[in-house]
Residue frames as qw, qx, qy, qz and C-alpha x, y, z in Angstrom:
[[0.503, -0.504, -0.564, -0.418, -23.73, -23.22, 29.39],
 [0.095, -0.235, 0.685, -0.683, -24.56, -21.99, 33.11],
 [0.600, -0.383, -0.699, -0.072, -26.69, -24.39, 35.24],
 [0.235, -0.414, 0.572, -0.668, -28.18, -23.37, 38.92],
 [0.561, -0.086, -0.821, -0.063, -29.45, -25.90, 41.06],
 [0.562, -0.714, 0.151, -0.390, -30.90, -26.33, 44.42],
 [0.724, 0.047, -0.627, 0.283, -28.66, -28.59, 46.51],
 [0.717, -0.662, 0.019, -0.216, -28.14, -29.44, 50.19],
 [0.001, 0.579, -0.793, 0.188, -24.84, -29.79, 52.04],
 [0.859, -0.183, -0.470, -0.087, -24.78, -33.33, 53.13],
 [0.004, -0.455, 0.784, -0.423, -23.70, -35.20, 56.38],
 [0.755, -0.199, -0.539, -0.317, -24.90, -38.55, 57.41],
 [0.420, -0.686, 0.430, -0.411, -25.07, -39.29, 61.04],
 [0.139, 0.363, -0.919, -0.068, -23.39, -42.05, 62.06],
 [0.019, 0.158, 0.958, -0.240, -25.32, -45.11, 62.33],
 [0.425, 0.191, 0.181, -0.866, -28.72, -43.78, 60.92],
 [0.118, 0.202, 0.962, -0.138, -31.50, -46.37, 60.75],
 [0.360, 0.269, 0.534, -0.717, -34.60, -44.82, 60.41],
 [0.772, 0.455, 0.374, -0.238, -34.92, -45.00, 57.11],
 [0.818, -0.022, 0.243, 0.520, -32.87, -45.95, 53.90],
 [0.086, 0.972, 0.022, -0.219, -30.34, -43.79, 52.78],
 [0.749, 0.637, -0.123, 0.135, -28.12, -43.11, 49.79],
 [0.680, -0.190, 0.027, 0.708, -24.25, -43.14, 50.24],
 [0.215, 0.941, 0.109, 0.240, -23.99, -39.54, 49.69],
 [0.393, 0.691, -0.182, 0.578, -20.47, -37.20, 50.41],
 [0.358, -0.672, -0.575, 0.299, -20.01, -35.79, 53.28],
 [0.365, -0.524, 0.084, 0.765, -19.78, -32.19, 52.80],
 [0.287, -0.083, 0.643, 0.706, -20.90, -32.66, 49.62],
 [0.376, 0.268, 0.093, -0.882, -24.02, -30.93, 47.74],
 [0.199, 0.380, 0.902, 0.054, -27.19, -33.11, 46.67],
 [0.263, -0.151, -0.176, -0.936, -28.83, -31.18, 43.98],
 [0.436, 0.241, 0.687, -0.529, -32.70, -31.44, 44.34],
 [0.323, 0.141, -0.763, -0.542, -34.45, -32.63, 41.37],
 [0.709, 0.107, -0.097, -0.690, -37.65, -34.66, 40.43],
 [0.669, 0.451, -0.588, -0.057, -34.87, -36.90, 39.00],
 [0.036, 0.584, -0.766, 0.267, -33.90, -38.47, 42.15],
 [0.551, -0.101, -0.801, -0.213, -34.03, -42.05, 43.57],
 [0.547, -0.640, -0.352, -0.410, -35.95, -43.17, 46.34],
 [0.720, -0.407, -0.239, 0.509, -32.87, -43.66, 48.82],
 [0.351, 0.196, -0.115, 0.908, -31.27, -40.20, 47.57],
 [0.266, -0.614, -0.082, -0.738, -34.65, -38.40, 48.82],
 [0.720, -0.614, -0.324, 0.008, -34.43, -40.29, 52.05],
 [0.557, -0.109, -0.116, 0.815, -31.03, -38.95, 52.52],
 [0.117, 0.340, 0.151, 0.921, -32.53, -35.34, 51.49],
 [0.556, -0.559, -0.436, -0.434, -35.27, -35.90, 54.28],
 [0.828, -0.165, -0.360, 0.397, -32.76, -36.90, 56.40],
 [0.472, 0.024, -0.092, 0.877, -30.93, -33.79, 56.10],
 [0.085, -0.567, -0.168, -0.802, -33.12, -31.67, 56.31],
 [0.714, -0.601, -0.236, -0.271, -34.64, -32.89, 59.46],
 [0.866, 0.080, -0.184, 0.458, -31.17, -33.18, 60.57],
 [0.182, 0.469, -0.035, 0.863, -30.57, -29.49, 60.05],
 [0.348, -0.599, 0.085, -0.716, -33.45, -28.67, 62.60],
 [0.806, -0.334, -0.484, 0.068, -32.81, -31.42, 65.31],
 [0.156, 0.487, -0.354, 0.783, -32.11, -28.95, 67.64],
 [0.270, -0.453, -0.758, 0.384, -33.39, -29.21, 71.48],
 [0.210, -0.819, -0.418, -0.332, -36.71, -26.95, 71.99],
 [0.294, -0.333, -0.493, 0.747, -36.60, -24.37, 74.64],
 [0.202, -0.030, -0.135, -0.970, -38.97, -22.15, 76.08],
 [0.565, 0.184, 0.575, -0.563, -42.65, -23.37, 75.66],
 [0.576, 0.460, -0.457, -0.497, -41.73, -25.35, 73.17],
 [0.935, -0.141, -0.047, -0.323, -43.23, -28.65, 73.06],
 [0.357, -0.565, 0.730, 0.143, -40.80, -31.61, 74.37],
 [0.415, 0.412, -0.652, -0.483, -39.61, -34.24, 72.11],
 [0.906, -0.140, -0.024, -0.398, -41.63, -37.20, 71.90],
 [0.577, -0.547, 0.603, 0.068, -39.78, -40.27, 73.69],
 [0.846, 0.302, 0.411, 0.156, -39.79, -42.53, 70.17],
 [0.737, -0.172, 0.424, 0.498, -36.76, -42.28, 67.96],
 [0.252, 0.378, 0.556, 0.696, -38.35, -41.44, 65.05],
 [0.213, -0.913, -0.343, 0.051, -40.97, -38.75, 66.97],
 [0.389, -0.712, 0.137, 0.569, -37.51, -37.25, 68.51],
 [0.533, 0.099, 0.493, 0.681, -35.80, -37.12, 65.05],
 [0.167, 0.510, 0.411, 0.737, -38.50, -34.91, 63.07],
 [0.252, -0.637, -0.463, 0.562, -39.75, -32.95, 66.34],
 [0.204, -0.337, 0.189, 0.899, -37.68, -29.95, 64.99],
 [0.039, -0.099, 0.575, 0.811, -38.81, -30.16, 61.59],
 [0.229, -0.522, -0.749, -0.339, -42.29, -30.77, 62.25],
 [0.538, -0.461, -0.557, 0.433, -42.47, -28.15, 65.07],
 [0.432, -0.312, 0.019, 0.846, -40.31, -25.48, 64.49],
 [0.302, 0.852, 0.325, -0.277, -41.70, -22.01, 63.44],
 [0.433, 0.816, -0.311, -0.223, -38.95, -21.26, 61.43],
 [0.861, -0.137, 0.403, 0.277, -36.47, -24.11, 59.57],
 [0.292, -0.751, 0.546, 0.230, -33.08, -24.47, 58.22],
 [0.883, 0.406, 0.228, -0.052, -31.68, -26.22, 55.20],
 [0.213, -0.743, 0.410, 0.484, -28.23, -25.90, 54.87],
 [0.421, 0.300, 0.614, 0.597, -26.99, -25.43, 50.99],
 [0.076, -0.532, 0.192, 0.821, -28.20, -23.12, 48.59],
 [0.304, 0.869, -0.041, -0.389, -27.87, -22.25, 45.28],
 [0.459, -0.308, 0.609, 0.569, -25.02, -23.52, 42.98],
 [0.529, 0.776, -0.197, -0.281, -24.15, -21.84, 39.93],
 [0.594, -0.253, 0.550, 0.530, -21.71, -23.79, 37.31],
 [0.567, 0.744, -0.213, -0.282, -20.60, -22.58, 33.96],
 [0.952, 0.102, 0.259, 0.129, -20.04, -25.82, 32.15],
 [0.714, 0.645, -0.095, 0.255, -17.27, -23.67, 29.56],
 [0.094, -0.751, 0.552, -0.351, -14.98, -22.34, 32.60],
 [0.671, -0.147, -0.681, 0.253, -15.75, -24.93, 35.05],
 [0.174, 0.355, -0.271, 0.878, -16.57, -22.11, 37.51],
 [0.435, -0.636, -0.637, -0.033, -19.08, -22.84, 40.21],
 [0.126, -0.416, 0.288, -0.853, -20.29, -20.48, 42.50],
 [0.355, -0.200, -0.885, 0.225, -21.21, -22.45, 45.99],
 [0.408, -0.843, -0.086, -0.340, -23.58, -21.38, 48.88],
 [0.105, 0.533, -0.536, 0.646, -21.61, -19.76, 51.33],
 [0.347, -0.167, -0.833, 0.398, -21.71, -20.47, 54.94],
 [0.242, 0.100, 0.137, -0.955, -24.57, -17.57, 55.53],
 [0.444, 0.032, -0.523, -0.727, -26.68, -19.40, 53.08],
 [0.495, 0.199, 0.765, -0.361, -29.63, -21.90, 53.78],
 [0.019, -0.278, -0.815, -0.508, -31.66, -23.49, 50.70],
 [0.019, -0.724, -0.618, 0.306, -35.04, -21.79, 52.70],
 [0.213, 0.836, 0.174, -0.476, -34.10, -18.56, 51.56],
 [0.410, 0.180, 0.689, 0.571, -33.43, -19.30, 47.59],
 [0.187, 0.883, 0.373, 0.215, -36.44, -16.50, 46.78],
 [0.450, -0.696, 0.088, 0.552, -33.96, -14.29, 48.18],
 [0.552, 0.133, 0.776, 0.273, -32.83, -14.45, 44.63],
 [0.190, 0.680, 0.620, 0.342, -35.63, -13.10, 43.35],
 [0.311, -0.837, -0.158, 0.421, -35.46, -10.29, 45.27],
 [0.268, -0.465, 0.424, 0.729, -31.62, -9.27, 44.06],
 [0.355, 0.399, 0.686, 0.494, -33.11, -10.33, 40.33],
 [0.093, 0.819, 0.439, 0.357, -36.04, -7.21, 40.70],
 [0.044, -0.938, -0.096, -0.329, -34.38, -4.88, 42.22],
 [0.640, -0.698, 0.158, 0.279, -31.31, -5.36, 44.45],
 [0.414, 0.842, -0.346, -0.009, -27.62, -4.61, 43.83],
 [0.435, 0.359, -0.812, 0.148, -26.13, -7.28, 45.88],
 [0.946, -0.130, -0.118, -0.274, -26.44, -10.76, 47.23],
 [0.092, -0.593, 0.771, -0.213, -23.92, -12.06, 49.95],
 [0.911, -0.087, -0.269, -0.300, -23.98, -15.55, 50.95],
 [0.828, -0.471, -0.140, 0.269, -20.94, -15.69, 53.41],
 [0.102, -0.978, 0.181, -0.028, -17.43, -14.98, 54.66],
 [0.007, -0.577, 0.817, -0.013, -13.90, -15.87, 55.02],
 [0.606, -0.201, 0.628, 0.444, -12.92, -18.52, 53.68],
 [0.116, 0.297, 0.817, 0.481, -15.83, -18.26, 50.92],
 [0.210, -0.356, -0.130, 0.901, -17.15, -15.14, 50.19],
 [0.064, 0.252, 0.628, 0.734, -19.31, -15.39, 47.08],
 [0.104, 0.561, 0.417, -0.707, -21.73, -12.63, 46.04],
 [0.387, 0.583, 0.475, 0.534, -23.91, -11.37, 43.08],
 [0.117, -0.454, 0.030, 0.883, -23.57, -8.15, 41.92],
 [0.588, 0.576, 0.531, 0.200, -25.98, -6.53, 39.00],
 [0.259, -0.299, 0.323, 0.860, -24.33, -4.01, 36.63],
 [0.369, 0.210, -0.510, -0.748, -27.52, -3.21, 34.22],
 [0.835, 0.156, -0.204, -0.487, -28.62, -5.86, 32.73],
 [0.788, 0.136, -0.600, 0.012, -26.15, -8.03, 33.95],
 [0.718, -0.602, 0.348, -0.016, -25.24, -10.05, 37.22],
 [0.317, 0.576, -0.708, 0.257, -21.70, -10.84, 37.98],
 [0.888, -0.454, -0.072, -0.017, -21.72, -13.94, 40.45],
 [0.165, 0.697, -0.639, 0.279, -17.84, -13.60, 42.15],
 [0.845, -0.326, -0.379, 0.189, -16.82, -17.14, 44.08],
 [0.637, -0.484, -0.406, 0.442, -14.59, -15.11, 46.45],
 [0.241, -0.909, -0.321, 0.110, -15.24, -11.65, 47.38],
 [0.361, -0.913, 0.139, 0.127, -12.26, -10.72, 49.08],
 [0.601, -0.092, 0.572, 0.550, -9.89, -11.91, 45.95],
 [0.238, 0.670, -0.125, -0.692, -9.06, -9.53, 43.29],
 [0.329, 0.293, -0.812, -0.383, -8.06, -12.56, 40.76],
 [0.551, 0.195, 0.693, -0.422, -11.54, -14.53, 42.06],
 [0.126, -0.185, -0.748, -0.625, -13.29, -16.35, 38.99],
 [0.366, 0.355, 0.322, -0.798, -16.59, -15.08, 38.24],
 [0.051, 0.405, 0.800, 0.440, -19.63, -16.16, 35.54],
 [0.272, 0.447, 0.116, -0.844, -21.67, -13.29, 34.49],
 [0.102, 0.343, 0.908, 0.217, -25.19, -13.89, 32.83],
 [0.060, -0.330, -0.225, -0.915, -27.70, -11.42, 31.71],
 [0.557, -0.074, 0.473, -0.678, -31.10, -10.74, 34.07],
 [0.835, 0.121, -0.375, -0.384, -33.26, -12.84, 31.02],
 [0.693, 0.097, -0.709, 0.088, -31.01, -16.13, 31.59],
 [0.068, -0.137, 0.707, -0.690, -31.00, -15.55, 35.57],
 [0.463, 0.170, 0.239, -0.837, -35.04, -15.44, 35.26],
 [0.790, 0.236, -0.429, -0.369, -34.88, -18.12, 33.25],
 [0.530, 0.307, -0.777, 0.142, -32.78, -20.04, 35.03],
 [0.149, -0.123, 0.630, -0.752, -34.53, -19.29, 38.70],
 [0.667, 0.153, -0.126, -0.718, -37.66, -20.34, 37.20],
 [0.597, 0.287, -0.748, -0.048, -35.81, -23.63, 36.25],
 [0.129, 0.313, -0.733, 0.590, -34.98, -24.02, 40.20],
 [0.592, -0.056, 0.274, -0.756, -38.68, -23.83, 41.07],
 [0.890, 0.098, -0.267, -0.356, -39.81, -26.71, 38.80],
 [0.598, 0.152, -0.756, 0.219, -36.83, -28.85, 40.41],
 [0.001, 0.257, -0.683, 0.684, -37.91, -28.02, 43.85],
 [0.771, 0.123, 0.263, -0.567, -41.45, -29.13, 43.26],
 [0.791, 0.175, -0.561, -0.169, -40.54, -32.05, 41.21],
 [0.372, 0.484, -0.647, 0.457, -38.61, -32.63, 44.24],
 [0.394, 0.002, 0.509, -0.765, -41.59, -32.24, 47.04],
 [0.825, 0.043, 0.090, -0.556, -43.51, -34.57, 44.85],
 [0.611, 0.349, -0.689, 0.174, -41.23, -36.98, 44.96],
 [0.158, 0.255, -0.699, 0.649, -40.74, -36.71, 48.67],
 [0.537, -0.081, 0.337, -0.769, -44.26, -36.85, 49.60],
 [0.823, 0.193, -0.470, -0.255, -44.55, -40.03, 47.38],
 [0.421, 0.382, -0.739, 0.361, -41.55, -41.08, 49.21],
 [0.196, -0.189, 0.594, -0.757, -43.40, -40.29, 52.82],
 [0.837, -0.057, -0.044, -0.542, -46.44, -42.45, 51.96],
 [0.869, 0.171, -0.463, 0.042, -44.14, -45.49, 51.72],
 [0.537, 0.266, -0.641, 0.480, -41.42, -44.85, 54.17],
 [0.159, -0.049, -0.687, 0.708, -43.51, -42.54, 57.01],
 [0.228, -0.484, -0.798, -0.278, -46.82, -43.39, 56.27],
 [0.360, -0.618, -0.689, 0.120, -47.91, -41.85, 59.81],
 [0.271, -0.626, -0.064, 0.729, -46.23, -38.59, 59.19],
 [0.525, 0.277, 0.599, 0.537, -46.76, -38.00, 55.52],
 [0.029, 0.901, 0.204, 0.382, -49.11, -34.96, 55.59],
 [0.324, -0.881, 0.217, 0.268, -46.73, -32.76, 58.40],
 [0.561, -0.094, 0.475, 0.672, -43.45, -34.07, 56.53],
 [0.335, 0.461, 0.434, 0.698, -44.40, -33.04, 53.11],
 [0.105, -0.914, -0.192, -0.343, -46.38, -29.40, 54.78],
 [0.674, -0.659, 0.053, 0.330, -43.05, -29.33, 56.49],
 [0.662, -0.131, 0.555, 0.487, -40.76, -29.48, 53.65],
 [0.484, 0.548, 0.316, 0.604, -42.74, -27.20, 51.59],
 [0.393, -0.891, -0.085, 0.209, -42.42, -24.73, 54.22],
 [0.532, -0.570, 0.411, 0.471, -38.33, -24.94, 54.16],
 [0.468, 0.169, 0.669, 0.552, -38.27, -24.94, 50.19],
 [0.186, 0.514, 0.047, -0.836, -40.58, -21.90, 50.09],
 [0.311, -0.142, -0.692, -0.636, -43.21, -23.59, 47.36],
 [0.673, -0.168, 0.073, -0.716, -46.63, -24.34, 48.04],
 [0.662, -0.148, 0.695, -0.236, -48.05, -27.63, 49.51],
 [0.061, 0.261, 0.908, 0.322, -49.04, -30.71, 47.63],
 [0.186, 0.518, 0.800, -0.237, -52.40, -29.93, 48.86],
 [0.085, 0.758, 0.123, -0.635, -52.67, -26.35, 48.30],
 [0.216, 0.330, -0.694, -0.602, -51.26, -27.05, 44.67],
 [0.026, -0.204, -0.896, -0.394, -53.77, -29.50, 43.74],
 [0.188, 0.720, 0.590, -0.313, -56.54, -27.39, 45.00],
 [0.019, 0.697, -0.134, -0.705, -55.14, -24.81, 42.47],
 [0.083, -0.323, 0.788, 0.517, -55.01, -27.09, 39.84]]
């Protein structure tokens, strides 16, 4: 059986407070999912806002002097954001995962789609970890390391890719309605930018914009 997922590299800064957060890896990949508890999405807020806590420059606004202002600045600011992770492929009968690379970001996952209608390949980094899809026909070859002739690979037809990218969507919105639940309880006074922040960097529509569609 192959499984893809969305997931986020982790790293927990030291001594974060703002709000609770799971004991997660470091280094390690937090899929995204509907399915998750209310400390693992504070850790997946965490990181993400993490990813873009970057000092402004330019005539970009300064960061507000409060902790928690300075923290999401980035992510509530920034005209383009950052989500490190990906993609992970696993085929449950090898044991063969295929990671995001060090190119990748979880923002551009439609990217995907792209290689699915019409591309012939899909990098996602370099040395060390190289992994790329390739489509032959009807099928994609996913290779975990490029620049190895005896690399393991999991190859899956377009149908089950399209099926399976489809899958990715419904966890990334179960995920954003989770997280916007999460932001009424934890940052009440930021809830609408968080969550119209977050579906920015996840490429899905708002909360709002979905429920006016609905």
């Amino acid at each position: 059986m192959i499984v893809m997922e969305p997931v986020l590299e982790m790293g927990t800064p030291d001594g974060f407070d703002l709000w609770p957060v799971a004991e997660v890896e470091p280094l390690g990949f937090l899929p995204l999912s509907g399915e998750l508890s209310p400390a693992e999405v504070g850790s997946a807020v965490m990181r993400i806002a993490s990813c873009n806590d970057v000092d402004p420059g330019g005539e970009h606004p300064p960061r507000p002097a409060d902790a928690l202002g300075s923290f999401l600045h980035g992510l509530l600011t920034f005209d383009v954001l950052f989500a490190a992770g990906g993609l992970r492929v696993t085929d449950s009968s090898t044991g063969v995962a295929l990671l995001p690379g060090c190119c990748d970001g979880l923002e551009d996952w439609r990217d995907w789609h792209q290689f699915l209608d019409g591309g012939s390949l899909l990098g996602f980094g370099h040395d060390p970890s190289s992994p790329i899809a390739e489509r032959f026909d009807d099928t994609v070859r996913l290779t975990v390391h490029a620049d190895r002739s005896d690399s393991p690979v999991i190859e899956l037809s377009l149908t089950e890719l399209r099926d399976l990218l489809a899958g990715v969507e419904r966890d990334l919105a179960g995920f954003l309605a989770l997280a916007a639940d999460w932001a009424s309880r934890h940052l009440p006074g930021h809830r609408a930018p968080v969550t119209a922040a977050l579906a920015r960097v996840l490429d899905l529509p708002s909360r709002a914009s979905a429920d006016q569609m609905s």
